[in-house]
N, C-alpha and C positions, 0 to 999 in steps of 0.2 A: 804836714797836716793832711788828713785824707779825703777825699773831695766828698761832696752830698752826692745823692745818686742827679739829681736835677746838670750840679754841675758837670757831671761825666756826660750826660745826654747831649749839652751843651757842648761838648770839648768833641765830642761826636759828628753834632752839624757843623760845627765850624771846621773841622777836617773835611769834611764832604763836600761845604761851598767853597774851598779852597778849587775844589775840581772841577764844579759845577753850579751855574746860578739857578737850574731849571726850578722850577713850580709842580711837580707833579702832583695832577689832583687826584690818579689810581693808584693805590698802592696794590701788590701781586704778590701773596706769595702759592711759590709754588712747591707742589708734593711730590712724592716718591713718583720716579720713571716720570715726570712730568712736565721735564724742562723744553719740551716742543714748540712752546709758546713764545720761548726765546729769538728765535731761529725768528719770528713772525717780528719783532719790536725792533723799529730804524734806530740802532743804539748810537747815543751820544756819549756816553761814557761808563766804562765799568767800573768800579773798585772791589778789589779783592775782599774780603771779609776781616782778615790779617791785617789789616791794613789802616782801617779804621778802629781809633780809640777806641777802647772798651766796649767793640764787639765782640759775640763769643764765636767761634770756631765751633763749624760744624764737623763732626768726626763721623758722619754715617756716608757710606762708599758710595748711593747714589745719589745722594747731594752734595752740591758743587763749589757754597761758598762765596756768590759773585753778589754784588748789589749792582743790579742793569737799570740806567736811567736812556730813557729816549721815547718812544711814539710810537702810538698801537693803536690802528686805525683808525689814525690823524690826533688820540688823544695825548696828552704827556703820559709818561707810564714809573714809576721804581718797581722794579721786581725784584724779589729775592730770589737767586736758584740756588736753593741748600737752606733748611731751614733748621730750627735748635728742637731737641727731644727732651722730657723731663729726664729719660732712661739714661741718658749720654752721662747724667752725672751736672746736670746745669739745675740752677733753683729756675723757679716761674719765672722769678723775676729778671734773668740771664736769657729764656725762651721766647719772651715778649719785649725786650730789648728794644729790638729792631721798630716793633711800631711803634713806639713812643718816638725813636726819633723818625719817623715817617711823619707823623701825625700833623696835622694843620695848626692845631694850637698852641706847640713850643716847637714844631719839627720843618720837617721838608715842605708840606702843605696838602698832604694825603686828606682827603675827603670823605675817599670809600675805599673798602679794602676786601678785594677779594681772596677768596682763602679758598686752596683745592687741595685732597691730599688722595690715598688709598686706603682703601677700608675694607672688614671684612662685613660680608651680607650677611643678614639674621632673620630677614625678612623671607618665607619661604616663597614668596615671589620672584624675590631678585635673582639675579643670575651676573655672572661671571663676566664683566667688562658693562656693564650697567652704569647708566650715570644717577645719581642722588643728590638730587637739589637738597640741602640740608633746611629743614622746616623748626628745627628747636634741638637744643643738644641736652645731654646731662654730665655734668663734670662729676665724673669716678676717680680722680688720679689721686684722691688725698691732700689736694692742695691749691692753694690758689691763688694767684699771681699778686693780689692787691692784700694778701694780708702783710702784715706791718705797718709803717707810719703812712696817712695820707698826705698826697703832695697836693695840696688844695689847688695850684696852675694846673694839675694834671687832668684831676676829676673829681667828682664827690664820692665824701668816703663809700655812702650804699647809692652805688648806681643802680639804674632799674634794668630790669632786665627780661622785660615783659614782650618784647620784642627785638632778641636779641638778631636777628637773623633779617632783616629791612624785606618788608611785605614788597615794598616797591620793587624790590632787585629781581625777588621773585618770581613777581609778574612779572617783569619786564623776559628775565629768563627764560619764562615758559612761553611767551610772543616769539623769541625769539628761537628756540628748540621748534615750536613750531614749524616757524618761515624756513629751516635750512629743515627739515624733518630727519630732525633727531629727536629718539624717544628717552623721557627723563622721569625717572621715580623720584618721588620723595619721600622725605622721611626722619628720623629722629636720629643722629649720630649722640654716643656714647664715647667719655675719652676715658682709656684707663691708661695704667701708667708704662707695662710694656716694662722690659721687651719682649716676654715671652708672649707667643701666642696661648690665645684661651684655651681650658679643658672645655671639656662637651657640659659639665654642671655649669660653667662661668658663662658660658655662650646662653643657656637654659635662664641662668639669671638674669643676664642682661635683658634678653629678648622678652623675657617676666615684668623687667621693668620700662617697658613700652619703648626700648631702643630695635629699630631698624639695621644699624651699621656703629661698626666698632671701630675705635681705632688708636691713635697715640697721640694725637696733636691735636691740631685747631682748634680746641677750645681755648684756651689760655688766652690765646692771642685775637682770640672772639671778644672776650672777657675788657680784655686792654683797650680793643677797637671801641668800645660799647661806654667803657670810663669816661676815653677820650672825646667819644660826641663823634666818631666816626659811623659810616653806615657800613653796615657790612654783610658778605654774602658768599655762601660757603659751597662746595661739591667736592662729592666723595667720585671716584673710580670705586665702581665694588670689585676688589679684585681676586677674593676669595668666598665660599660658600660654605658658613659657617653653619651646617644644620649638624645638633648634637645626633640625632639617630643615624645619618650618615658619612660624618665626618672624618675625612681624609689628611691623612698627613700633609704637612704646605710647606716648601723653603720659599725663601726672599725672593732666591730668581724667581721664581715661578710666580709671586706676587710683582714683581718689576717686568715680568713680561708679560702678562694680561695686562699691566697699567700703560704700559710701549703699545702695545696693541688697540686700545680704547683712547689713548692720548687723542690721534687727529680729531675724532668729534669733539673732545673736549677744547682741544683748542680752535676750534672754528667756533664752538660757541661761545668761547670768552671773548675771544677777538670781537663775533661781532656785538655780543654784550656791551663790551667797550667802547665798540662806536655808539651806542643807542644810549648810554648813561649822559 
């Protein structure tokens, strides 16, 4: 007989607390070229991604696959390094996985959840290793993680979503880019589905429809945080410079090395985000 999806999430943590009793009240995930933050967290225990039930495998080469439990400046932490793409061939519901079992109210004990990834700029201000506090998104992927049956333990069927992105984190954020003076845009992230990069019309549209930065992920798992009664708070690396009247061919590397390159501010400012939550 084949399990409910609840029972898998279940079959999930109790694989996990076999390893580990911790509490983590931050969940992390991290984005392209962005695992520097790791290197920072006093690890208590990793588990591989393979490892644990009815997690999905991540197949993209700069993400790593690890679920890191331990402390980040002095708070408990789970981070993912290697996170799931619609593109890879996973439903929403395979991409968002992970924070249900994170989550405080059937999961690990996740409270808040931070979400970073790499984006391309649309904004003709932004510029190339920029940080973007994310202020509101629009989900373009065609799809969305909570359609199908509702798990009423999970969340209710229409969550609100009138502040998806926690004003508080925000502020707190911008106190804190402040205090260490690092300079931080905000702005409107856009998820499409990827994996091809945008034409200069698609860039033209997005930008049309009041999006700032583009990208492939973190909405989903925005979406799931937001079901679940978690808080959540998001930043882009802008690692590209999507203006259609100038627009320049882009490979991956060259997007994973402006995101290697912008990493250390990003990770000084999560870190001390983390302390001040």
């Amino acid at each position: 007989m084949s399990m409910t999806f609840l029972e898998q999430v279940q079959e999930s943590i109790s694989y996990i607390r076999k390893h580990t009793k911790m509490r983590p009240e931050i969940g992390i995930i991290l984005g392209t070229g962005l695992g520097g933050l790791v290197k920072e967290i006093r690890k208590e225990i990793v588990l591989d991604y393979d490892e644990i039930p009815h997690f999905p495998i991540s197949t993209v080469e700069s993400h790593h696959g690890k679920l890191i439990f331990g402390t980040l400046a002095g708070r408990k932490v789970v981070a993912m390094q290697g996170r799931f793409h619609f593109y890879e061939g996973y439903t929403l519901q395979n991409v968002t996985y992970p924070v249900r079992v994170m989550s405080h109210k059937i999961g690990l004990g996740v409270k808040t959840l931070l979400i970073s990834n790499a984006a391309g700029g649309m904004n003709p201000e932004f510029r190339r290793g920029d940080l973007m506090i994310i202020d509101d998104h629009i989900n373009m992927q065609g799809d969305n993680p909570l359609i199908g049956e509702n798990i009423d333990e999970l969340g209710p069927r229409f969550p609100d979503m009138s502040e998806p992105y926690s004003k508080e984190l925000i502020s707190l954020a911008n106190k804190v880019a402040r205090d260490l003076k690092i300079k931080v845009k905000h702005g409107v992230f856009v998820a499409v589905q990827g994996p091809n990069l945008e034409t200069r019309a698609e860039y033209r549209m997005l930008r049309n429809f009041g999006a700032d930065a583009v990208g492939m992920s973190t909405v989903p798992e925005n979406i799931i945080a937001n079901h679940m009664g978690m808080r959540s708070f998001g930043i882009s690396i802008i690692t590209d410079e999507c203006f259609p009247d100038t627009l320049e061919p882009v490979s991956v590397e060259q997007i994973i090395k402006i995101a290697n390159r912008a990493e250390p501010k990003l990770t000084k400012l999560m870190k001390e985000l983390v302390r001040q939550i």
